[in-house]
N, C-alpha and C positions, 0 to 999 in steps of 0.2 A: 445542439443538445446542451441541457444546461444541468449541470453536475455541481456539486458542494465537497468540501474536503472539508472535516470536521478534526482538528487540530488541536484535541485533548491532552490529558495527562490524568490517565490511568492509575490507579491501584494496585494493592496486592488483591481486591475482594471483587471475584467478578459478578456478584448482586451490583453491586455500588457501582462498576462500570457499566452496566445496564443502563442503567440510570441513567447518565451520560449518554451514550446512544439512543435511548427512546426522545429525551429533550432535543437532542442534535438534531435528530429524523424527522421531530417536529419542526422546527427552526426552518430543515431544509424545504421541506415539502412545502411550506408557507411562503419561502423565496421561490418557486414555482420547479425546484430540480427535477430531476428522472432521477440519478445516482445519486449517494452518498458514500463517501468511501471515507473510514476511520483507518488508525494507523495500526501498525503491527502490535501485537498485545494487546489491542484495545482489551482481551479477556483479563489479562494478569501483568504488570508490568514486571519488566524483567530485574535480577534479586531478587524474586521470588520462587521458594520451591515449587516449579513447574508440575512434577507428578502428578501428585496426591491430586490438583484442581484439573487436569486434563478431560474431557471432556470427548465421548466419537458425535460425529458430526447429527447421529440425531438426537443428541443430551437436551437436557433442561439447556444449556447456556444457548445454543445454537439455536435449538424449537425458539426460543423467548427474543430471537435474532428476526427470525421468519415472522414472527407472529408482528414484531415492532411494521419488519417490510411491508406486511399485510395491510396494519392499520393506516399506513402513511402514504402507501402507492408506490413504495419506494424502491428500486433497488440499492441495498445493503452490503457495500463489502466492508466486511470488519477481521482482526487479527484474531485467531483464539490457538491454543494448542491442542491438540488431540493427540491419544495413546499410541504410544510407536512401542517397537518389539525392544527387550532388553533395558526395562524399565527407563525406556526414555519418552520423548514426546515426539512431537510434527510440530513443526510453527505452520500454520493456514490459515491460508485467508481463506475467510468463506463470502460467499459473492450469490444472496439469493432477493427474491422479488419477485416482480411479475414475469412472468415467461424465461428465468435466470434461477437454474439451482446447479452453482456449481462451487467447488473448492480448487486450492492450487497449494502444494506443497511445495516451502521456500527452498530453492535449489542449490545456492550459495551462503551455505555457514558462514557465520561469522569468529572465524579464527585467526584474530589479529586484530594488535595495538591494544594485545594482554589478556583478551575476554575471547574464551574457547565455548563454543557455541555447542559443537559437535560434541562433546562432553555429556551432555543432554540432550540434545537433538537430535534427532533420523535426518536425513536430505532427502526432498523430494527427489523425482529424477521427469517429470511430465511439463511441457511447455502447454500452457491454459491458455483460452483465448473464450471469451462471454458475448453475445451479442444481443445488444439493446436501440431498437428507435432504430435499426440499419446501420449500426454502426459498430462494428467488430474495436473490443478492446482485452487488452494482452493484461496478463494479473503478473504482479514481480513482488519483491519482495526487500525493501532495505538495502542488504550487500549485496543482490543482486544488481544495484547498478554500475558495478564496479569489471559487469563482463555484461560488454554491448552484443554478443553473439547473443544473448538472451531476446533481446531488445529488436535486432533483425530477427530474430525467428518467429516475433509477435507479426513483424512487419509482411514477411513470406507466406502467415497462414491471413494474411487479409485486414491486418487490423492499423487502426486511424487511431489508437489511441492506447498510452499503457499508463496502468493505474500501479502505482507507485506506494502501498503500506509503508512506511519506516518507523522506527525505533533508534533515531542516530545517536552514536557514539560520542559526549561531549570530548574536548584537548582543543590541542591550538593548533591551528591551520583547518579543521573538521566542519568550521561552519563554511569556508572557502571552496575545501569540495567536495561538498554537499551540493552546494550553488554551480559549482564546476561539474561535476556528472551528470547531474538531471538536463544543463540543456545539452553536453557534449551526445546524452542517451537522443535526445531529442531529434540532434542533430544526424548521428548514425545509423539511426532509420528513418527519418526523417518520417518522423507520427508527431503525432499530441502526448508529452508527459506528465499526467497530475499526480504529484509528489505529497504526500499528506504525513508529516512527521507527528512523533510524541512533541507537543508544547514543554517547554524546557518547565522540570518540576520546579516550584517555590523551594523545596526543600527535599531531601531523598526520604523514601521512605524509610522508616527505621530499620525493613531487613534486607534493603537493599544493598547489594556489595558494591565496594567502592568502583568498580570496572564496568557494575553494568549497564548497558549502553540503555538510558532513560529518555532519551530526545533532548533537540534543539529547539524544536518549530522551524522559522521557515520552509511551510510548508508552500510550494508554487506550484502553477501553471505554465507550460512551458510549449511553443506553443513548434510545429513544425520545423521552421527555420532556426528553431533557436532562444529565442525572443522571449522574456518570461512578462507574462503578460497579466499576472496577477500575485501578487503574497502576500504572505503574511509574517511576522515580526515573531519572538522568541515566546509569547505567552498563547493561553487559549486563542480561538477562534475560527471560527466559520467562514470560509471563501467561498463564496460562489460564484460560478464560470460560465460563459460560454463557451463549449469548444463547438468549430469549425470542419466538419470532414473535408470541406473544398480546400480550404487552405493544403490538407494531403497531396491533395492531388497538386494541384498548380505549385507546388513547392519539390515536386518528385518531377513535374516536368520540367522547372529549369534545373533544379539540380539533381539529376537523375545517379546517386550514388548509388543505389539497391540494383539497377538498372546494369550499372558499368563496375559492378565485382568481377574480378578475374577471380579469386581463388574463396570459396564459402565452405564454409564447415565451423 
């Protein structure tokens, strides 16, 4: 199956990120993909007041999400926020196309290394899994890959593949494991991990606060064993993949970890 990760760098104006995702959708569909998956926020980049642009899932920003998947054949997963209780939001990725209408709320906030996420944001509490072309894939979320129990449990409900929104956190050592989690996730269930970060901005947005987490890029493909098998570098760009479900398998039968857990939970 061949998939695209669209490896932008978002706005405060989610009109203008539209934008962005209808050109990418084209791009992809033209390189012959099934999937496109954009990064977390693709709606709003974060430093940005969240509320006031929140959006429930059948708003203008979402419809105008469906409508792009429609034109393009595509399935769309992209970041947006929706109204949560106690004037806060949901970070979700929404994940819709042909035969695919689904959302996933991000289950691990990001509280730590100064930037309180849950301050704003509800936690999801549901593990999502999508299936496209026969091939089950698991929706996460950023700091999500920081608890591989998420990652086995894509693996448990059947799935060859977890698609990876991020938003990362610029500091020193953060592009390291960034690159260090996505294949160790890789690794731990041994699936397909395509990781699709914010493209590191030219410059922050002006109401962006100093902590928040805007992206890096290196956005990759990562692939069963480990092996990253395709990326991309700190600025825009578009990857597109091949991923493999037989690699799954023949990678779970020599190294059968999911297989030989003593203790799951």
């Amino acid at each position: 199956m061949r998939i695209a990760l669209s490896q932008i760098t978002s706005g405060p104006d989610p009109a203008a990120n539209l934008d962005l995702v209808r050109e990418q959708a084209r791009l992809a569909a033209d390189a012959g993909a099934r999937l496109i998956a954009f990064p977390e926020a693709t709606m709003a980049c974060f430093g940005t007041r969240l509320a006031p642009l929140a959006e429930p899932l059948d708003g203008p920003w979402a419809t105008a999400v469906r409508q792009i998947a429609e034109e393009t054949g595509l399935v769309v997963v992209a970041g947006m926020f929706t109204p949560a209780a106690d004037g806060k939001v949901t970070n979700t990725l929404l994940a819709t196309g042909p035969g695919v209408e689904a959302s996933y709320d991000k289950i691990h906030l990001y509280d730590a290394f100064g930037f309180t996420e849950s301050a704003t944001v509800a936690a999801g509490s549901s593990v999502v899994t999508i299936d496209l072309d026969d091939v089950r894939i698991g929706l996460a979320t950023c700091y999500d890959v920081r608890f591989p129990e998420l990652f086995r449990a894509h693996a448990d409900a059947g799935a060859q593949l977890t698609l990876l929104p991020a938003s990362w956190g610029a500091g020193e050592g953060k592009r390291e494991q960034w690159e260090l989690l996505i294949r160790a996730r890789a690794l731990d269930a041994t699936l397909w991990v395509a990781a699709v970060d914010q493209a590191e901005p030219a410059a922050p947005a002006p109401d962006t606060a100093a902590k928040a987490p805007t992206g890096i890029g290196h956005s990759a493909v990562v692939a069963p064993d480990g092996t990253v098998r395709d990326r991309l570098q700190a600025g825009p760009g578009l990857l597109v993949a091949d991923v493999d479900p037989a690699e799954v398998t023949s990678v779970r039968r020599a190294v059968p970890v999911l297989a030989n857990r003593r203790l799951r939970g």
